[in-house]
C-alpha positions as CSV (number, residue, x, y, z in Angstrom):
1,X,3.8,-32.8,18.1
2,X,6.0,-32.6,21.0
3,X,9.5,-30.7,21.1
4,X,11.7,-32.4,23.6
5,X,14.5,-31.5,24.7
6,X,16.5,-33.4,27.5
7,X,13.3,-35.6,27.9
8,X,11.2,-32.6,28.8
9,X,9.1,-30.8,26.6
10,X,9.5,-26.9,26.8
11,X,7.4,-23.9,25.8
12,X,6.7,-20.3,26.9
13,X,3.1,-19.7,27.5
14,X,1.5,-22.4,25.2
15,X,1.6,-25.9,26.4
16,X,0.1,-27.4,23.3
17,X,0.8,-30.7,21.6
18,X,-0.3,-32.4,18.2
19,X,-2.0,-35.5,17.1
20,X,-2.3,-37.2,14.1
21,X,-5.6,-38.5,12.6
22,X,-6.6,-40.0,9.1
23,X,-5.9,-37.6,6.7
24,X,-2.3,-37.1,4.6
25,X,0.7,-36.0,6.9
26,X,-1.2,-34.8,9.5
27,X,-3.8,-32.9,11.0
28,X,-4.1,-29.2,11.3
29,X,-1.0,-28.0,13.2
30,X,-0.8,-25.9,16.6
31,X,1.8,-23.5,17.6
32,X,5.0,-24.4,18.3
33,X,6.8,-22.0,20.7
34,X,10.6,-22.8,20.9
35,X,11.9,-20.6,23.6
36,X,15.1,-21.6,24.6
37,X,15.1,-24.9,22.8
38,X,18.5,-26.5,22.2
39,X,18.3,-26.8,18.6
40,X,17.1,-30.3,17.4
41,X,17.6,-32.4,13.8
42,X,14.0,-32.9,12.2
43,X,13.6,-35.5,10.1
44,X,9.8,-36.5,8.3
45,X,9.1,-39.5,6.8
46,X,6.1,-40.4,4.8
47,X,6.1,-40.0,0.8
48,X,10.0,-38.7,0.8
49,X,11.9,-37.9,3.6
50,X,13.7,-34.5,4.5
51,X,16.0,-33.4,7.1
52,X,17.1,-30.1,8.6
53,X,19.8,-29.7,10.7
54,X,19.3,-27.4,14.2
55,X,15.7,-27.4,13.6
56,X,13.7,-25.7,16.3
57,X,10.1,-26.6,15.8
58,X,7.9,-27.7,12.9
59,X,4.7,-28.0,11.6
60,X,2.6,-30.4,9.3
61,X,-0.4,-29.0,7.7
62,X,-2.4,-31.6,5.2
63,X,-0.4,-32.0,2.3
64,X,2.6,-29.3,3.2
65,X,4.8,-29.0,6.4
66,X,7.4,-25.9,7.3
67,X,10.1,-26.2,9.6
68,X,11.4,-23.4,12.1
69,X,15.0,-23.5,11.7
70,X,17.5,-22.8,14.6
71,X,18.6,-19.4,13.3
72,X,14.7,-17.7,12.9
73,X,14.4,-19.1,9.2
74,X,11.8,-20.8,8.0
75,X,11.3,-23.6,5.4
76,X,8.9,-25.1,3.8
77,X,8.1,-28.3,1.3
78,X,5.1,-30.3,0.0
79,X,1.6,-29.3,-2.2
80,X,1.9,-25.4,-3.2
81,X,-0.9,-24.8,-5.0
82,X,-2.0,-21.8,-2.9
83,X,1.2,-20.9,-1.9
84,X,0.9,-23.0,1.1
85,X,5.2,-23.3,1.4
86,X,5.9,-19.8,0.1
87,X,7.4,-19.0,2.9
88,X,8.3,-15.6,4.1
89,X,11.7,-14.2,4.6
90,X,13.7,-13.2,7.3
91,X,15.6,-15.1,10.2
92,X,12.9,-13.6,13.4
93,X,10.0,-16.3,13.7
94,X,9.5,-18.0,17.2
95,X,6.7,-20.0,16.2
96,X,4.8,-21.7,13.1
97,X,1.5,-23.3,12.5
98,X,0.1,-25.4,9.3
99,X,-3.5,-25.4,8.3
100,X,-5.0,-26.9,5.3
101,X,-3.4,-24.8,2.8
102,X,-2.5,-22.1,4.8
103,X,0.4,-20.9,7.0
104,X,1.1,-19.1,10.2
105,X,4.1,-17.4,12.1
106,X,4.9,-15.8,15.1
107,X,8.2,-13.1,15.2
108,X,10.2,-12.6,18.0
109,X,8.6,-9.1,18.4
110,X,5.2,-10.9,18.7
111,X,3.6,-9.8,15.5
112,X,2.1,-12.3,13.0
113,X,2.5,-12.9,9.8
114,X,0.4,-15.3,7.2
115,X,0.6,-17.1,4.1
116,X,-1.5,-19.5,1.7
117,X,-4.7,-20.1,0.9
118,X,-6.6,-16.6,1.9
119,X,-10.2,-17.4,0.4
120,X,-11.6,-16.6,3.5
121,X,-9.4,-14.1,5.2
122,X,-7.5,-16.5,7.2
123,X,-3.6,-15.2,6.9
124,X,-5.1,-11.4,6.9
125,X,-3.4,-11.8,10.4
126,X,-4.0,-9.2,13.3
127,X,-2.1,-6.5,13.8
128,X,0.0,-6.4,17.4
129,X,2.9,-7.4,18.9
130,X,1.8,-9.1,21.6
131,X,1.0,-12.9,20.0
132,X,2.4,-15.9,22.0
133,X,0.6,-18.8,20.2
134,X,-1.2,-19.5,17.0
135,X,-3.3,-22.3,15.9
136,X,-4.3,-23.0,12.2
137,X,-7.9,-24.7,11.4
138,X,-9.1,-25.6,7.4
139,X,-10.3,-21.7,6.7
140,X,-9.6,-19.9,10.1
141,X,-6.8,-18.9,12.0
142,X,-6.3,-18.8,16.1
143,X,-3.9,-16.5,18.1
144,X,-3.0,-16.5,21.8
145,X,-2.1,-13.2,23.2
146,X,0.2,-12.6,26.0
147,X,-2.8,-11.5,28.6
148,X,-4.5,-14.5,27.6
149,X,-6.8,-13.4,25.7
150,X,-7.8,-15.4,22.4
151,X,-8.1,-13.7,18.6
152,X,-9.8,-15.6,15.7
153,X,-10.1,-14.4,12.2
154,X,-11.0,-16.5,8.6
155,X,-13.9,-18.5,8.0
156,X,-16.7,-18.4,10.5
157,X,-19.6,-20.8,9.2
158,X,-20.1,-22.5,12.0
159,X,-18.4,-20.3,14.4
160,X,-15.0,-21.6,15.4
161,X,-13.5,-17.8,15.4
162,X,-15.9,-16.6,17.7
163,X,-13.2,-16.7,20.6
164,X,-14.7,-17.2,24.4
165,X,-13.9,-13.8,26.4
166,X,-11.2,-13.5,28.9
167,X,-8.0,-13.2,30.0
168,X,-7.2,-16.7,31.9
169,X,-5.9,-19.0,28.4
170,X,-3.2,-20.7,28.0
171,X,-3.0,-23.0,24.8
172,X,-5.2,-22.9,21.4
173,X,-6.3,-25.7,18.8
174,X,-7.8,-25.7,15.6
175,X,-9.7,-28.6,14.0
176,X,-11.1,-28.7,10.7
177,X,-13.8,-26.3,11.9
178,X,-14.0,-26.2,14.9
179,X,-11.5,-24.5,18.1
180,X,-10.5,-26.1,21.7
181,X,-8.7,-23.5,24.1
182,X,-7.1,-24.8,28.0
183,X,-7.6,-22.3,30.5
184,X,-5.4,-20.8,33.5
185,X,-7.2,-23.4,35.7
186,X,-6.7,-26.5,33.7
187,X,-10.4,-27.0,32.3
188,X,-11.2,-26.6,28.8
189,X,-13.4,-24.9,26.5
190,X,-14.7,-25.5,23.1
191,X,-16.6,-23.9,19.9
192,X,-17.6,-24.0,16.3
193,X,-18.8,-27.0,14.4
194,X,-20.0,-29.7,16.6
195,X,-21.8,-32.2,14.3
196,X,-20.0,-35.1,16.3
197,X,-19.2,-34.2,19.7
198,X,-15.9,-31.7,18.9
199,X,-16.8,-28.9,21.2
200,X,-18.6,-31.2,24.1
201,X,-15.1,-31.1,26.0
202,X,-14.8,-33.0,29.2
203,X,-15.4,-31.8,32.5
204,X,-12.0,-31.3,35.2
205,X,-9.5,-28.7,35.9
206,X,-6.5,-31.1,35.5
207,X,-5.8,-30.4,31.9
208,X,-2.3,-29.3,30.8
209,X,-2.3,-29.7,27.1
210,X,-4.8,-30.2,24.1
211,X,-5.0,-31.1,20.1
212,X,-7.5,-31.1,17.5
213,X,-7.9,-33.5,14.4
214,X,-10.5,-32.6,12.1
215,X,-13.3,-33.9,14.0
216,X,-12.0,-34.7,17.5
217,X,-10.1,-33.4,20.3
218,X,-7.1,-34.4,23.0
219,X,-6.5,-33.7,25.9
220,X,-3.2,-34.5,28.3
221,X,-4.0,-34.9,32.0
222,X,-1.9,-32.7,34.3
223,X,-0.2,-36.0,35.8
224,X,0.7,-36.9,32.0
225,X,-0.9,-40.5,32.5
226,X,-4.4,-40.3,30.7
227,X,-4.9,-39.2,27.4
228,X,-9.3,-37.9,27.1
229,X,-10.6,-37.6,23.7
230,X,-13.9,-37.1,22.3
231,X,-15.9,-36.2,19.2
232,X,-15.6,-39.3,15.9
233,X,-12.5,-40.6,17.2
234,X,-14.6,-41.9,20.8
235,X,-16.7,-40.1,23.2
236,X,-14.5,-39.8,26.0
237,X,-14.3,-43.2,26.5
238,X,-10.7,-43.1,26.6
239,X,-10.6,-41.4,29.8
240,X,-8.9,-44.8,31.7
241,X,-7.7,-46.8,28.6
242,X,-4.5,-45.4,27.6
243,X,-1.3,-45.9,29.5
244,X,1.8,-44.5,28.5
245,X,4.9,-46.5,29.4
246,X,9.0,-45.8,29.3
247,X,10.7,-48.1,27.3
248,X,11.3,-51.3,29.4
249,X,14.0,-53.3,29.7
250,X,15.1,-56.6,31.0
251,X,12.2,-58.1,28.9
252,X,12.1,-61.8,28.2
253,X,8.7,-62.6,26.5
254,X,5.6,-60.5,24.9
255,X,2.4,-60.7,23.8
256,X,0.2,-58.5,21.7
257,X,-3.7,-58.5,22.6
258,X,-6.8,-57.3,21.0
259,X,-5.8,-53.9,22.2
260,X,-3.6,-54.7,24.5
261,X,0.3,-55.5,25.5
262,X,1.9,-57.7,28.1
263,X,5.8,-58.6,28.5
264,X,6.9,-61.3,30.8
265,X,10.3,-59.7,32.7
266,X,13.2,-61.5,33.2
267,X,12.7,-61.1,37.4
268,X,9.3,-62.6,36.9
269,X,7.2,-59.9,36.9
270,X,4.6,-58.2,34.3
271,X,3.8,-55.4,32.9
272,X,0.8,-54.6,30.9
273,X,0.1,-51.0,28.7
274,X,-3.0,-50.1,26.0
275,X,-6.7,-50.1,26.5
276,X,-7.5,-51.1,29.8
277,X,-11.2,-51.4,29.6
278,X,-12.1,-54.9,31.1
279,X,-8.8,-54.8,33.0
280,X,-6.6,-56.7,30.7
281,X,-3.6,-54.5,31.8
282,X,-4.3,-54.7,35.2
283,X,-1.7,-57.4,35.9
284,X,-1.2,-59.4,38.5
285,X,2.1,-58.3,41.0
286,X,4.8,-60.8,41.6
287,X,7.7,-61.8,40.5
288,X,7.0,-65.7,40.1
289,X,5.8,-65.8,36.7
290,X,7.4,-67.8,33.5
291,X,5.1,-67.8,30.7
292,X,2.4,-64.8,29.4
293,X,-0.2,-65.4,26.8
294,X,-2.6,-62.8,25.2
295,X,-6.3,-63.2,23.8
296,X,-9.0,-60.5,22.5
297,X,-9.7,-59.2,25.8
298,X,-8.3,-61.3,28.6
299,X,-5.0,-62.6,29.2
300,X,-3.0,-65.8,31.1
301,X,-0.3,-66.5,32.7
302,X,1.7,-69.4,33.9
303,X,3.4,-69.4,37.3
304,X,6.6,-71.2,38.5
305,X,5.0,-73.4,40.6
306,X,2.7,-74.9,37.3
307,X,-0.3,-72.9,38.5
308,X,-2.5,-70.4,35.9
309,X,-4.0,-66.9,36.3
310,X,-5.9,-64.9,34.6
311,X,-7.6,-60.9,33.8
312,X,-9.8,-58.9,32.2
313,X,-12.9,-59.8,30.3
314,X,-14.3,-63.0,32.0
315,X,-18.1,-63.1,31.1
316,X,-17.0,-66.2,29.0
317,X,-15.4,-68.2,31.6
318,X,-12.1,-67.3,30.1
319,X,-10.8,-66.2,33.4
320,X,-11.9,-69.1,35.4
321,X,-8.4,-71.0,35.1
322,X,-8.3,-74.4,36.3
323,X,-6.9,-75.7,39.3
324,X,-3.6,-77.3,39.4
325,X,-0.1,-77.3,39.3
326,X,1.0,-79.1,36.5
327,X,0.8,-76.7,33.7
328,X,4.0,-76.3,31.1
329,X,2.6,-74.0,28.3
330,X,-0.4,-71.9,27.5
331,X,-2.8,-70.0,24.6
332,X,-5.1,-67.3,24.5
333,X,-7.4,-67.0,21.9
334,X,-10.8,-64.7,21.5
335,X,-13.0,-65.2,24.2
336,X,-11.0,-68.4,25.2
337,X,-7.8,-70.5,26.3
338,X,-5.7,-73.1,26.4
339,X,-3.4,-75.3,28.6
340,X,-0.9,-78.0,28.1
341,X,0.1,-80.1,31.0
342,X,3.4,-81.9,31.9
343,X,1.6,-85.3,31.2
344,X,1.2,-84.1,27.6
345,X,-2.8,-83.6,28.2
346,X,-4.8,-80.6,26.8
347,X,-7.1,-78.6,28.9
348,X,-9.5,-75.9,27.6
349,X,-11.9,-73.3,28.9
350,X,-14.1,-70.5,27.9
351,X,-16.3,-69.7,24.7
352,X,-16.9,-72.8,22.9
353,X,-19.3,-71.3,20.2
354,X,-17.3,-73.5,17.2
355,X,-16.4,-76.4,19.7
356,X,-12.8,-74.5,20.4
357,X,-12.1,-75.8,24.2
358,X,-13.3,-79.3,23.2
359,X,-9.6,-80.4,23.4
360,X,-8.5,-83.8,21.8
361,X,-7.7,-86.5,24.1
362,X,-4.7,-87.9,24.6
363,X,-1.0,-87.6,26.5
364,X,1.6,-87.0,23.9
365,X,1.1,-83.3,22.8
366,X,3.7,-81.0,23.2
367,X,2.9,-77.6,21.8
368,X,-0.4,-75.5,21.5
369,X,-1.0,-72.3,19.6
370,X,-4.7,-70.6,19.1
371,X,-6.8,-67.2,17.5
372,X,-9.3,-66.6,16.9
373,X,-11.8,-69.1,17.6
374,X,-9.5,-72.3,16.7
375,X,-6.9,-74.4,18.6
376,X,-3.7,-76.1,17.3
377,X,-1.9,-78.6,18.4
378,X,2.0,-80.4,17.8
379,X,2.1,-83.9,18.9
380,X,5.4,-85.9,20.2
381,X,5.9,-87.6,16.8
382,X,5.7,-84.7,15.2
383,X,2.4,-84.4,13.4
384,X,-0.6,-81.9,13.7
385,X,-4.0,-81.6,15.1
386,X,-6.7,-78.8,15.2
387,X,-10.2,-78.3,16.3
388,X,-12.7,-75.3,16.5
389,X,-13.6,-73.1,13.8
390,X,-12.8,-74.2,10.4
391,X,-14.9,-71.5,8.4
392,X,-11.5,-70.5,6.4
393,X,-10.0,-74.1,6.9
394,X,-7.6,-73.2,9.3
395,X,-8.1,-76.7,10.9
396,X,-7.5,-78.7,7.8
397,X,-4.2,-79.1,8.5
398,X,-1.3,-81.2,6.6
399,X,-0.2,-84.6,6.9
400,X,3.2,-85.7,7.6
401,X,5.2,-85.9,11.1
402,X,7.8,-83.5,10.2
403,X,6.6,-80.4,12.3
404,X,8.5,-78.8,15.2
405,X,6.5,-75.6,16.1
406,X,3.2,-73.6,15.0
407,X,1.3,-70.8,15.2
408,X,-2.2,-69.4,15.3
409,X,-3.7,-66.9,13.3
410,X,-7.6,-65.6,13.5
411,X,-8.3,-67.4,10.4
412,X,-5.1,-69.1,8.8
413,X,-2.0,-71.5,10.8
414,X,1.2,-71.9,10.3
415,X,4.1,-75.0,10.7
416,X,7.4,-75.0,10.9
417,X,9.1,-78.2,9.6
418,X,12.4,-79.7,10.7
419,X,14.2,-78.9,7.2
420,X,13.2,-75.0,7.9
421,X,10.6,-74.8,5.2
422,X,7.2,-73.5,6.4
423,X,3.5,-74.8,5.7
424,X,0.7,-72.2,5.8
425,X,-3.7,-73.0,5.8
426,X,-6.9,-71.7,6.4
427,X,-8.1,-68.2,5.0
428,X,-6.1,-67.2,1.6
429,X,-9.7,-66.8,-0.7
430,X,-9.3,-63.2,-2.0
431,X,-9.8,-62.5,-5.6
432,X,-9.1,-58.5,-5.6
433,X,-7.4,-56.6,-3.2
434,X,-7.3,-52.4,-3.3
435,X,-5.2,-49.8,-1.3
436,X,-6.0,-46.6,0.1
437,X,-3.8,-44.2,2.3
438,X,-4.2,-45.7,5.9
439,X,-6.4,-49.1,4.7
440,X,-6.7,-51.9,3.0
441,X,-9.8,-53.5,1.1
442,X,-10.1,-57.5,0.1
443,X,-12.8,-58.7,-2.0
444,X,-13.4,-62.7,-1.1
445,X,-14.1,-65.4,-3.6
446,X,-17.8,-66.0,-1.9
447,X,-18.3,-62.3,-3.4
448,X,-18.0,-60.6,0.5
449,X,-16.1,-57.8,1.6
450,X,-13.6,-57.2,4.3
451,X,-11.6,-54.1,5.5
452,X,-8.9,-53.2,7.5
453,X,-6.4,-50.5,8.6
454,X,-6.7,-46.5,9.4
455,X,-10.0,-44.5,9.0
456,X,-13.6,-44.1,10.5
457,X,-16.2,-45.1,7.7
458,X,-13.7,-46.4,5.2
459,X,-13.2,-49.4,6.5
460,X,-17.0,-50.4,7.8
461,X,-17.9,-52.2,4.5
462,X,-21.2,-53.2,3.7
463,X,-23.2,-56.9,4.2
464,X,-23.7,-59.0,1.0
465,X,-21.9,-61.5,-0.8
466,X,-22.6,-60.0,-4.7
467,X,-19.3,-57.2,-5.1
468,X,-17.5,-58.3,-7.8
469,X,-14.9,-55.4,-7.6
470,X,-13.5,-52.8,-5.1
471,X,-11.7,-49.5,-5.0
472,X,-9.8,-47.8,-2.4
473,X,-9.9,-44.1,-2.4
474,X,-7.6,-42.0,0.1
475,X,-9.8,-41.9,3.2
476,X,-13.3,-43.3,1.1
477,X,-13.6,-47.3,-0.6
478,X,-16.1,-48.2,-3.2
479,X,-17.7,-51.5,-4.3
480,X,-19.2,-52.3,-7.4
481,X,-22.0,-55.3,-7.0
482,X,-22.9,-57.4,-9.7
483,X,-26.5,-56.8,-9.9
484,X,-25.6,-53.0,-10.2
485,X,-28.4,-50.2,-9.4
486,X,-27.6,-46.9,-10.9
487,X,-29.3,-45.2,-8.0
488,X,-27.5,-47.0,-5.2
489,X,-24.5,-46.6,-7.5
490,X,-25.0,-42.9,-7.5
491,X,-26.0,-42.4,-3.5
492,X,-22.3,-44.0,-3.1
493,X,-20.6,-41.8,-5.5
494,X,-22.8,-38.5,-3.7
495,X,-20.9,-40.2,-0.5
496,X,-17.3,-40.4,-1.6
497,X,-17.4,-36.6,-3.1
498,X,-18.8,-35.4,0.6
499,X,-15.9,-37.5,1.7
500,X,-13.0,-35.8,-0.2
501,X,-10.6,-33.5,1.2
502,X,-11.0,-30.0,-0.7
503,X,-12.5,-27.1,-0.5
504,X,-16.4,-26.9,0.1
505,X,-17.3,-25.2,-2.9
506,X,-15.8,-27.8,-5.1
507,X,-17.7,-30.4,-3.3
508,X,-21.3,-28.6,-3.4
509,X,-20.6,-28.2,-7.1
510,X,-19.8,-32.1,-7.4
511,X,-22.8,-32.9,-5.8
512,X,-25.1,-30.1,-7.5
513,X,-24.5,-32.7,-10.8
514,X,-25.0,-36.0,-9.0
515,X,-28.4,-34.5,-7.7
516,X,-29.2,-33.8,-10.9
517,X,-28.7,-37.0,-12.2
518,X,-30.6,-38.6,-9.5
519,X,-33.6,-36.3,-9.8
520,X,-33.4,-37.4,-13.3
521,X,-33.3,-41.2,-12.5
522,X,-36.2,-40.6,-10.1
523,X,-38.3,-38.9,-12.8
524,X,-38.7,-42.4,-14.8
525,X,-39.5,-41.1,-17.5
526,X,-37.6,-41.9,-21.2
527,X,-35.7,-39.5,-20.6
528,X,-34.4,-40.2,-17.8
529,X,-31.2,-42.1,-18.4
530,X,-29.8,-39.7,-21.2
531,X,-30.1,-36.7,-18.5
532,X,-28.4,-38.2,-16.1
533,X,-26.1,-38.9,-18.4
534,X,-25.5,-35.7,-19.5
535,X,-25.4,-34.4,-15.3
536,X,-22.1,-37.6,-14.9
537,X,-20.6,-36.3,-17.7
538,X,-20.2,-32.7,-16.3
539,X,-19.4,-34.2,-13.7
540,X,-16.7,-36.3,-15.0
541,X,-15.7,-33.4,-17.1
542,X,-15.1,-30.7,-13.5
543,X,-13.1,-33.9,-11.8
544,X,-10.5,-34.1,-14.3
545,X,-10.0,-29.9,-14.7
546,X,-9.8,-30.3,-10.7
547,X,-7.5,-33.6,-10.8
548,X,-4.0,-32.8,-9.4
549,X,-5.1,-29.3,-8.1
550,X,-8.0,-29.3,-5.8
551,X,-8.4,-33.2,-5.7
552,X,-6.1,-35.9,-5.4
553,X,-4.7,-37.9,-8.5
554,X,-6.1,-41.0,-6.8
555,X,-9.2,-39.5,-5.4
556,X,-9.8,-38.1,-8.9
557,X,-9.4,-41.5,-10.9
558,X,-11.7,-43.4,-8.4
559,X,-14.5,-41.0,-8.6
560,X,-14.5,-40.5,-12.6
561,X,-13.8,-44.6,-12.9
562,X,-17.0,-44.5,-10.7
563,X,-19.1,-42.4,-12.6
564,X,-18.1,-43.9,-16.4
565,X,-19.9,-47.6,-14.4
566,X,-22.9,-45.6,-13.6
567,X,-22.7,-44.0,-17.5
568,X,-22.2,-47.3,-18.9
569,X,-24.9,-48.7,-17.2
570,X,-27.2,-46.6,-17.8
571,X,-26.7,-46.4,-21.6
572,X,-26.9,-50.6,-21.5
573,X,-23.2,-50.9,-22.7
């Protein structure tokens, strides 16, 4: 999280900033030092919405936030189970910082103070007056002192409080368990738990900021153009794939890519911003263009003098435009494109896997749309034609001669009809549909599965065509397939409790049962079944004394739902 404040962002010593990941709210939140801030309206939105007037800086930990109001007051809202938005009094904090379920501050005189969840010692703060940032982690705490030297206290499994020695630091993070820190000299250091890449911090000396979400870091280049992250969320590959852009104006047409964005200026020019691998931002200069069109990876675009161009990924031919200068209209679809020209002809080039730039022939079309893998056409007299990929249908399309304009979907299309009424085809076969907190799960009628949204493993779903129901947890999904096997059944459930967001000792004590009842399973023996039973019952019976408290309502109701299947299947009813 950035403070700005007249477009600039300013801070004393700590030049940190925040990102969000997959979890509830936020991540684990870094210090915010207001200075001199004017004082600034903060408003959250999410699950309710709250706003303070003149706040100075705030803070979002995973299921509470707390705001640093304008006079040195704090407040605080959200889960309080540990006393997470307890917060202190007085009207002489600087600075804040959220953890999991625990709080930090910074007074004016530099001291600290802590609140929340102490299980591990994290809010028995330091003593000192010489603090200048904090950073809060899941159980350990990180302070900044004013010679640059670096404190950490709490939980210390994997070692994310045992601080690097010096004097030359200048901003702190805290992931889930693990601690970034940017140096005097703009390179960056790491430590603690590095199961996928957290502390493995990129090379350089042009740092000027960093973040951490539970399992990954940021970092902002000095020049503010490149954001680098590594650990889950990518393994630095991000070093030349995000652009930042100012809000543009004079705009006349967009597009949205794959991954990408171009807009079509009213002067003629383009602009391109997202990921840039392949190039596809890397748009051409000029100021002679009239029409833009986006695919997966490439885009096209049509000049005022007829003529194409195109960028980025090419391997398929999808960049080899064809000669000419009689284009009016173009489409980009995945791997692929399309032209109309002024004598009403079709042209396409590219992949042609499912027969997509095997244009119909003819002289009176007049539109074009495509996605995918499929390519749809309007005609003069009004009626419709497709071709390509018809896995889903979306080429079937409806009679009549009544259509003005369509569109192009990856799997469905779309008419408009002259009385205004709209006809839609292709992919509409799901038969159960689920919701987590940043995804979405769709069960097909041909018994597949198909995912989509927020999240890392959530959302990779697994090959077959025999689920006949799904569930979406908050960051975890669940399928149940119709020729059910209790052990596969119970390896998924053993997955989803490693998965949940609590403390660790509740989730080695979930497990403990669902070990038992697969050591039971893998005994064979007749009694097998009733004992692991008996282990899903206990199981069943320390999720619901946890529900509400240490797990999630929802998280709660898909893991016992899971468990009475696995009973019920095993006792044959």
């Amino acid at each position: 999280m950035l403070i700005e404040d007249n477009g600039g962002v300013r801070a004393r010593r700590a030049k940190t900033f925040r990102s969000m990941h997959r979890f509830r709210l936020s991540l684990l939140a870094l210090s915010l030092v207001p200075g001199s801030l004017h004082a600034q309206s903060a408003v959250v939105w999410g699950n309710g919405t709250y706003t303070f007037g003149k706040a100075g800086a705030i803070a979002a930990g995973v299921y509470h936030s707390l705001v640093l109001k304008s006079d040195g007051s704090l407040g605080g809202w959200g889960w309080n189970a540990w006393g997470d938005i307890n917060v202190p009094a007085g009207n002489d904090f600087k600075a804040i910082a959220a953890g999991m379920h625990h709080s930090l501050a910074i007074k004016n005189d530099g001291s600290l103070v802590g609140w929340g969840w102490n299980e591990y010692g994290q809010t028995d703060v330091p003593a000192g007056n010489d603090f200048v940032a904090i950073a809060a982690g899941s159980g350990h705490s990180l302070a900044l002192k004013s010679d640059g030297s670096l404190v950490g206290w709490g939980w210390n499994e994997y070692g994310q409080i045992n601080v690097p020695g010096g004097n030359n630091f200048i901003a702190i993070a805290a992931g889930l368990y693990h601690s970034l820190a940017l140096k005097s000299d703009g390179s960056l250091v790491g430590w603690g738990y590095d199961n996928h890449g957290e502390i493995e911090v990129p090379a350089g000396n042009d740092f000027k900021a960093i973040a951490a979400g539970w399992y990954h870091g940021l970092a902002l280049k000095s020049d503010g153009s490149l954001v680098v992250s590594w650990g889950l969320a990518g393994t630095q590959q991000a070093v030349s794939s995000v652009v930042f852009i100012s809000p543009l104006e004079g705009v006349a047409a967009i597009e949205a890519g794959e991954y990408h964005s171009i807009a079509l200026k009213h002067d003629g020019s383009l602009v391109g911003w997202g990921w840039n691998e392949y190039g596809r931002i890397n748009v051409p200069a000029g100021n002679d263009f009239k029409a833009i069109a986006a695919g997966e990876y490439h885009s096209v675009a049509l000049k005022s003098d007829g003529s194409l161009v195109a960028w980025g990924y090419g391997n398929n031919g999808e960049t080899n435009v064809p000669a000419g200068h009689d284009f009016v209209a173009i489409a980009a679809g995945t791997g692929f494109s399309l032209g109309l020209k002024s004598d009403g002809s079709l042209v396409g080039w590219g992949f042609n896997g499912q027969g997509q730039i095997n244009v119909p022939a003819g002289n009176d079309f007049v539109a074009i749309a495509t996605s995918g893998h499929h390519g749809l056409a309007l005609k003069s007299d009004g009626s419709l034609v497709a071709w390509g990929d018809n896995v889903y249908g979306q080429t079937n399309v409806p009679t009549g001669n009544n259509f003005v304009a369509i569109a192009a979907g990856d799997y469905h299309s779309l008419a408009l009809k002259s009385d205004g009424s709209l006809v839609g085809w292709g992919g509409n076969d799901f038969k159960a549909i689920a919701a987590g907190v940043y995804h979405s799960l769709g069960l097909k009628s041909d018994g597949s599965l198909v995912a989509w949204g927020g999240g890392v493993g959530q959302i990779k779903t697994p090959a077959g065509n025999d689920f006949v129901a799904v569930s979406a947890g908050a960051f975890h999904s669940l399928a149940l397939r119709s020729a059910a096997d209790p052990l596969a059944l119970l390896q998924a459930l053993r997955a989803s409790v490693l998965a949940l967001n609590t403390n660790k000792g509740i989730i080695d004590g979930l497990t403990a049962d669902i070990d038992t009842a697969l050591r039971a399973l893998g005994n064979q023996n007749k009694n097998s079944d009733t004992a692991a039973v008996k282990a899903l019952q206990a199981l069943i019976h320390q999720v619901a004394a946890l529900r509400g408290k240490m797990i999630t309502e929802k998280d709660a109701g898909v893991l016992i739902q899971a468990a009475e299947q696995i009973i019920a299947l095993l006792s044959g009813s």
